[in-house]
N, C-alpha and C positions, 0 to 999 in steps of 0.2 A: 654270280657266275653266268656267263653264257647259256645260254639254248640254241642249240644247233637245229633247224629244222630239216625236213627232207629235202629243200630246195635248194639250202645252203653245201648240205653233204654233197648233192649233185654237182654244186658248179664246182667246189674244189676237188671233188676225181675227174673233170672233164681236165678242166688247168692242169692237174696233176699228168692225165693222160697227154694233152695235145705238149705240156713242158719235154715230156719223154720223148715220143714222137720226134719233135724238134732237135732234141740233142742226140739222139741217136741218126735221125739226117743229114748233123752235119758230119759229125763222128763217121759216119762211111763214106759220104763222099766227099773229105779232108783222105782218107785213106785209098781212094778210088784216083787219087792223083798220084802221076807220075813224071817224076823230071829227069831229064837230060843232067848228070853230073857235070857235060863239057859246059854248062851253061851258069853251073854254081861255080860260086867262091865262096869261102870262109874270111868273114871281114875281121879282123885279130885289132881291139885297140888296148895300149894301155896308159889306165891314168888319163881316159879320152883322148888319146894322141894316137891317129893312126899308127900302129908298128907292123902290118904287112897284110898284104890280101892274097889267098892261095886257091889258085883253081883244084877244084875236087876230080877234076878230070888225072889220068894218069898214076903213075905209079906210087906206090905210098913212101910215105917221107914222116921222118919226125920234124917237129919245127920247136928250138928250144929258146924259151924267154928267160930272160935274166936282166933283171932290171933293180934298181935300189929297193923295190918293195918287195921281192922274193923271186923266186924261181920255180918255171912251169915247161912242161912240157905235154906238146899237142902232138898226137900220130894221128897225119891223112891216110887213111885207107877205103877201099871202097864204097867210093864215090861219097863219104862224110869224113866226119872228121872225131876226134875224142882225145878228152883231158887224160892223162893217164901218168901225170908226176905235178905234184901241187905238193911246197914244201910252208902250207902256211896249213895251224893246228886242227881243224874241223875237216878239212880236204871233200867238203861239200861238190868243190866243182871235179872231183875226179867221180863221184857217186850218182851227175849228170848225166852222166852214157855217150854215146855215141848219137851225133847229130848229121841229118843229111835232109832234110827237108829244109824252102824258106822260111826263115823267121824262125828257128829253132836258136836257141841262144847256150852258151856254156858261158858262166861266170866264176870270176873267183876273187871274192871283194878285198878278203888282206893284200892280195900281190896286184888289184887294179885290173886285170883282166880279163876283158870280154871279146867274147868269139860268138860271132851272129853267120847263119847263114843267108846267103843274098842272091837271088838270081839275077844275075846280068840280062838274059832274054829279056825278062818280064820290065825290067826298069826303063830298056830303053823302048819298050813297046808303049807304056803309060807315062812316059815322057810328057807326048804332047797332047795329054790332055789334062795333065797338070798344069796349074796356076801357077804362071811362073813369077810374079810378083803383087805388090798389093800397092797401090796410090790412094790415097786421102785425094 
C-alpha cells in the first residue's frame, strides 16, 4: 500500500483548493453574463435537417413539431425557449427546463429533436476571425 507523506497531503489540498477556485470562477462569471434576447435564436433541427430558427425576442408562441419520428412541442416565452409536450416514453427532453443562454441545448433522441440556443450578435462578430477554409 501506499504511504502518503506530508508533502504529498499538501499538493493534493493545494490542487484540490486552486480545482475549486477555478470552477467556482467560471461558475460566476458564466452567470455574470447577460444577453439581449433580440440577439438570440433558437436553432430547432430535426433528424439534422434544419426545421426552423425562432428569434427569442417577442411575444410567446408555441411551435409544434410533427414529423414521422413523433411529436413535440416547444413554447418561447421570456426571452428562452422550453420543451413542454414530448410524445416519446422517457420524455427526458421536457425535464430539460427552460433554456435562454448560448449554447444551452434541449434534445429529444426518439423524435430526432434538437433545440440549441445561438446568438446572432456574437457569430457575426467572430466571423472574421475564423478560418474560413484549409488548403493542403
Amino acid at each position: 500500500m501506499l504511504k502518503l507523506k506530508k508533502g504529498d497531503l499538501w499538493l493534493i489540498a493545494v490542487l484540490v483548493v486552486v480545482g475549486i477556485f477555478w470552477l467556482g470562477l467560471r461558475y460566476f462569471n458564466e452567470q455574470s453574463n447577460t444577453y439581449n434576447p433580440a440577439d438570440l435564436n433558437a436553432v430547432i433541427t430535426v433528424d439534422g435537417q434544419l426545421y426552423k430558427t425562432v428569434p427569442l425576442d417577442g411575444d410567446s408562441e408555441e411551435i409544434e413539431i410533427k414529423t414521422e419520428f413523433g411529436h413535440n412541442i416547444l413554447k418561447k416565452f421570456d426571452g428562452g425557449i422550453q420543451m413542454i409536450f414530448a410524445d416519446c416514453p422517457k420524455k427526458i427532453s421536457m425535464a430539460m427546463g427552460f433554456i435562454s443562454r448560448p449554447n444551452e441545448t434541449i434534445i429529444c433522441v426518439p423524435n430526432r429533436v434538437y433545440v440549441e440556443i445561438a446568438s446572432s450578435k456574437a457569430n457575426k462578430e467572430t466571423m472574421e476571425d475564423e478560418v474560413d477554409a484549409y488548403a493542403r
